[in-house]
N, C-alpha and C positions, 0 to 999 in steps of 0.2 A: 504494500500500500504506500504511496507517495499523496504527501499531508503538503497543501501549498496555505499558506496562512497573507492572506494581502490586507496591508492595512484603509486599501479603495474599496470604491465599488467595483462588482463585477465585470470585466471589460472581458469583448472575448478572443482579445491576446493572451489571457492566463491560459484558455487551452490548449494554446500550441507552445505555451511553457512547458505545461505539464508533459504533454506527449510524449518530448524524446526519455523523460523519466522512466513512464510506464515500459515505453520500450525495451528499456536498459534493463528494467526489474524483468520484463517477461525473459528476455534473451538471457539472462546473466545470472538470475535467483533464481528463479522460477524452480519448482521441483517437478519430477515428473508426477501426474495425478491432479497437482494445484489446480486451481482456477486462475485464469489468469490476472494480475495485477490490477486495482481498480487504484482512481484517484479523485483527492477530496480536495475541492478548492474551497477555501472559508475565505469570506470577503464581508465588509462593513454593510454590504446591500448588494442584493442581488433582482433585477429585472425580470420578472416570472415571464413574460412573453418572450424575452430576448432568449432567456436559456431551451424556450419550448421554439420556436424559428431555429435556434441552432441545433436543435437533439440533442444536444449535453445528456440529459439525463434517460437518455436511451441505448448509452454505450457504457464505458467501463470507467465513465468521471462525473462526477457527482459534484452540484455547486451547494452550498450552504452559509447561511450568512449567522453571525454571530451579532452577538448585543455592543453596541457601543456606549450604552448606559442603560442602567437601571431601570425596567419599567415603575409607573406610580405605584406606592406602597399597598394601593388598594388589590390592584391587578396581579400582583403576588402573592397576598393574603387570600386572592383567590385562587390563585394555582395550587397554594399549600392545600385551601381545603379541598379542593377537586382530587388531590395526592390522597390526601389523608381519606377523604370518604375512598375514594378506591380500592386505598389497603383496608381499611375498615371492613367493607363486605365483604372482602374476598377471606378473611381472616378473623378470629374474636380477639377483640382488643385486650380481654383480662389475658387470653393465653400471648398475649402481642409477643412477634420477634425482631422486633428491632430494640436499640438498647435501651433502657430506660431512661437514660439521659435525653433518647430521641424524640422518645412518647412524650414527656413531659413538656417539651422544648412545642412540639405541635400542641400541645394542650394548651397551652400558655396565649402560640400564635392566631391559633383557629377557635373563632365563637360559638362553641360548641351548641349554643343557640340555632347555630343555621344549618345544621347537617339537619332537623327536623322539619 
């Protein structure tokens, strides 16, 4: 796997960065059996129609975009609780497996109010 980390937006000269990499990795690492080498471009913003016109995400490179700050404090306390009912159902919280430093830390974050 070849990891390209750009601190722009997606432009689609990263793909023919990447290229000769994957190249090298299939030609040179590769084992016999492997799947061949994929690659991940992480960029500040990525263009969904530009990436869908170019088929990037149809072959063996993948684009992804990372945070460049912080979403608002609310938008997170949602994701915590959307995490946390998930593990919830799927699991009983008296038997919880994660550690108890973790359960408590969500209990704290999450309005336990609004899982109801």
């Amino acid at each position: 796997m070849a990891i390209v980390l750009k601190l722009s937006s997606f432009d689609p000269a990263h793909k023919g960065q990447i290229e000769p990499h994957l190249r090298w990795l299939d030609r040179y690492e590769r084992r016999p059996g492997e799947e061949p080498p994929i690659g991940l471009i992480l960029c500040g913003e990525k263009n969904h129609d530009q990436i869908e016109l170019l088929q990037i995400d149809r072959g063996e490179i993948r684009v992804a975009e990372y945070l460049v700050e912080l979403p608002p404090r609310e938008m997170r306390n949602g994701l915590l609780l959307c995490l946390f009912v998930s593990y919830t159902r799927r699991s009983n919280l008296n038997g919880c497996r994660f550690l108890p430093e973790i359960k408590d830390f969500m209990l704290q974050v999450v309005d336990l109010s609004q899982l109801r």
